[in-house]
Backbone as CSV, one residue per row, in Angstrom:
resi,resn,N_x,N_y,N_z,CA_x,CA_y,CA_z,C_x,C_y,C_z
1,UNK,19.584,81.536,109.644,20.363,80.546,108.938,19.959,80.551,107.462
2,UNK,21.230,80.207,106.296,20.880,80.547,105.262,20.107,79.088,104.681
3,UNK,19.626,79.065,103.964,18.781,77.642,103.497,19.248,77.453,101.905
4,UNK,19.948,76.082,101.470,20.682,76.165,100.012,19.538,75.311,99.762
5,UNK,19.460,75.663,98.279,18.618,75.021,97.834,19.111,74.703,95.673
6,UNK,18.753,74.141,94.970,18.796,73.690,94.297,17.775,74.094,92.690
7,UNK,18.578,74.019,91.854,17.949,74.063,90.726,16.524,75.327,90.570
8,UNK,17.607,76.586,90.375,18.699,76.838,90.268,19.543,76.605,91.863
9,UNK,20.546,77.067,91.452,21.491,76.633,93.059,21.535,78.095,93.482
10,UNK,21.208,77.895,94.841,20.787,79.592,95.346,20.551,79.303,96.742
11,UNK,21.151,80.331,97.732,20.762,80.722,98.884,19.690,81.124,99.228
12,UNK,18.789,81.017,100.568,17.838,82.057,101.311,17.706,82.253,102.284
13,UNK,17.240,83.316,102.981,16.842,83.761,103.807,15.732,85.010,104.094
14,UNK,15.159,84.174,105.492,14.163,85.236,105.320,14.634,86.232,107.007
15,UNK,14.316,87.137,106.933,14.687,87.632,108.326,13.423,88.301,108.884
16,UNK,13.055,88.341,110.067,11.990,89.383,110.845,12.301,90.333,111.363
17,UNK,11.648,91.168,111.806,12.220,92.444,112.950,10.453,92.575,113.680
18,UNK,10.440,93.460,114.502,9.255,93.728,115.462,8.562,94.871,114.947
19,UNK,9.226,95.619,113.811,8.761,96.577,113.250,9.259,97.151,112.182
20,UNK,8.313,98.064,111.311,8.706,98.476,110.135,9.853,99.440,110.112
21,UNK,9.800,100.247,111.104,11.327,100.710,110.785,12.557,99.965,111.047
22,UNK,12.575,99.066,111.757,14.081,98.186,112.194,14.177,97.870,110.879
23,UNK,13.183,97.004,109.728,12.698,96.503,108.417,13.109,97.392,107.661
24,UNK,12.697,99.164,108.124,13.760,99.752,106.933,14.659,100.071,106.991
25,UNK,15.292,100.465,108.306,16.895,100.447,108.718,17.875,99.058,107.896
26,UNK,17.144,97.945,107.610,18.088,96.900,107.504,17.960,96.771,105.808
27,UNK,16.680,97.328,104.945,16.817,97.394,103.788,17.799,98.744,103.148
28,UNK,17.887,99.707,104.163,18.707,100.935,103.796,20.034,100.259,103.277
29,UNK,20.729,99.384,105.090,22.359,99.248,104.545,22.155,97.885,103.871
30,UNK,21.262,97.171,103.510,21.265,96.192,102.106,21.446,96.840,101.161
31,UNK,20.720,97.700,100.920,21.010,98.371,99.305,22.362,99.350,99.333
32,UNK,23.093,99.972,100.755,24.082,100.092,100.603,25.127,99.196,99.883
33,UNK,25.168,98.101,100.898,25.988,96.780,100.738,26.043,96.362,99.589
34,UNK,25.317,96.114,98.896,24.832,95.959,97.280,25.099,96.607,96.378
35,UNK,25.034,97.878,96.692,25.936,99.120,95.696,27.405,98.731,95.738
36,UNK,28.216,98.306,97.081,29.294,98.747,97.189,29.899,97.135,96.910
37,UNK,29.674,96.243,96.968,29.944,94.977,96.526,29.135,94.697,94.962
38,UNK,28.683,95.229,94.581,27.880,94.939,92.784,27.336,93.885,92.914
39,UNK,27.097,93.709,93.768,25.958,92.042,94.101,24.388,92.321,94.463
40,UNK,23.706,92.262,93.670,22.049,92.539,93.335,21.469,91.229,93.667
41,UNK,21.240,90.471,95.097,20.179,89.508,95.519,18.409,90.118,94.840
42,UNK,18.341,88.936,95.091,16.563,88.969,94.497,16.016,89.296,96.334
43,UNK,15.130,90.333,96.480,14.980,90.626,97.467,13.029,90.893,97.562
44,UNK,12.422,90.014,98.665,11.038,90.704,99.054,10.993,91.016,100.388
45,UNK,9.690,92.036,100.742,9.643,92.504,101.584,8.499,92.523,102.355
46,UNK,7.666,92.459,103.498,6.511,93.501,103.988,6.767,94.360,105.081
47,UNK,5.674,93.960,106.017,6.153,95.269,107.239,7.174,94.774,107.907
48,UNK,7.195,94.043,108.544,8.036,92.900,109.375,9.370,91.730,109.049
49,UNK,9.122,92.229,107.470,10.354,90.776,107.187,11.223,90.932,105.966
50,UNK,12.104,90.634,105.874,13.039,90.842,104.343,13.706,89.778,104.030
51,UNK,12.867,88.755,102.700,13.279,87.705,102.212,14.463,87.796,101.201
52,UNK,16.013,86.891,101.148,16.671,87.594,100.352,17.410,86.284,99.369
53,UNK,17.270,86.111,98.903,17.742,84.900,97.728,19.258,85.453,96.602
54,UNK,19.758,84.984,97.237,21.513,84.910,96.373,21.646,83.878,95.455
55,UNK,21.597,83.814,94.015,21.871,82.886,93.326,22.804,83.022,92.742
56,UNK,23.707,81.500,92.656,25.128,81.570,92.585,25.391,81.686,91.597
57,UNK,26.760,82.177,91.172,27.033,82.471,89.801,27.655,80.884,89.294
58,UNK,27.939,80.199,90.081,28.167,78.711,89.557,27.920,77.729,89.749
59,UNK,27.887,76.315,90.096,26.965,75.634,90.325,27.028,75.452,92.136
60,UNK,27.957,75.494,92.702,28.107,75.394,93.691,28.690,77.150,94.751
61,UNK,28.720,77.517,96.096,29.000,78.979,96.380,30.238,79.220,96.639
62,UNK,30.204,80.358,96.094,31.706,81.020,96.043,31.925,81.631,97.684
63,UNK,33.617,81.932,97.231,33.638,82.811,98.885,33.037,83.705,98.722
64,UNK,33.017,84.638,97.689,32.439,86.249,97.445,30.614,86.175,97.972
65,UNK,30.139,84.926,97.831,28.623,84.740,98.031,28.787,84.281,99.217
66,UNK,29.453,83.627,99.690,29.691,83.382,101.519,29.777,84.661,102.409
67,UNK,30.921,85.574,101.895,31.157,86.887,102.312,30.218,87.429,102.793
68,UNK,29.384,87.841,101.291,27.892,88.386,101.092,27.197,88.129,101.968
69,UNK,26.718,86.877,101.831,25.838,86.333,103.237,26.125,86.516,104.343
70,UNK,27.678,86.924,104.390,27.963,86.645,106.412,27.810,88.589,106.726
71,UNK,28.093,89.161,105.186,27.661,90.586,105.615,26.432,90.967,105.955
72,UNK,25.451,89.939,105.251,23.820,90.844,105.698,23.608,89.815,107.273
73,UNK,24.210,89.009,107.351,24.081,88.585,108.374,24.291,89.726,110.020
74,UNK,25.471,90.321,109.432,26.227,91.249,110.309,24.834,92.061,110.416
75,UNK,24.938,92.939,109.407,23.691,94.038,109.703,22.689,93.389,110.323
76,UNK,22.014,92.409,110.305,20.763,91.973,110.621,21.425,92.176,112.288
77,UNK,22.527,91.077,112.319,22.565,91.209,114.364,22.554,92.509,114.766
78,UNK,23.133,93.718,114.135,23.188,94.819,114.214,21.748,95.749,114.445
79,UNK,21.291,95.556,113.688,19.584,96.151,113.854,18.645,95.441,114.777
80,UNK,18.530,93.868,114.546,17.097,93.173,115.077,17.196,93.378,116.555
């Protein structure tokens, strides 16, 4: 679930997997997704988890940042 938060106004999420490769399978088609939509989230990482913060381009979220979110959402059910 994504978590909104405030000042700045911005999405997050953090996601897990059981291992480092599921972790890099799901950072691969992020940075796909990201190329192909021009949308650059602030993104961290370790072995196990990929934290990803969307900050909105206005004060409140657009569909294009809803989209976004429901796409890494997709991949994540897809991999974990």
């Amino acid at each position: 679930m994504w978590n909104e938060k405030d000042n700045p106004p911005r999405i997050e999420r953090r996601f897990e997997f059981e291992n480092y490769s599921k972790t890099s399978l799901f950072m691969k088609d992020i940075d796909n997704l990201c190329k192909s939509k021009n949308i650059f989230p602030n993104i961290s990482f370790g072995s196990q988890f990929v934290g990803i913060t969307i900050f909105f381009e206005k004060a409140n979220i657009s569909n294009m940042e809803k989209e976004f979110s429901k796409e890494i959402d997709d991949i994540f059910s897809r991999i974990k």
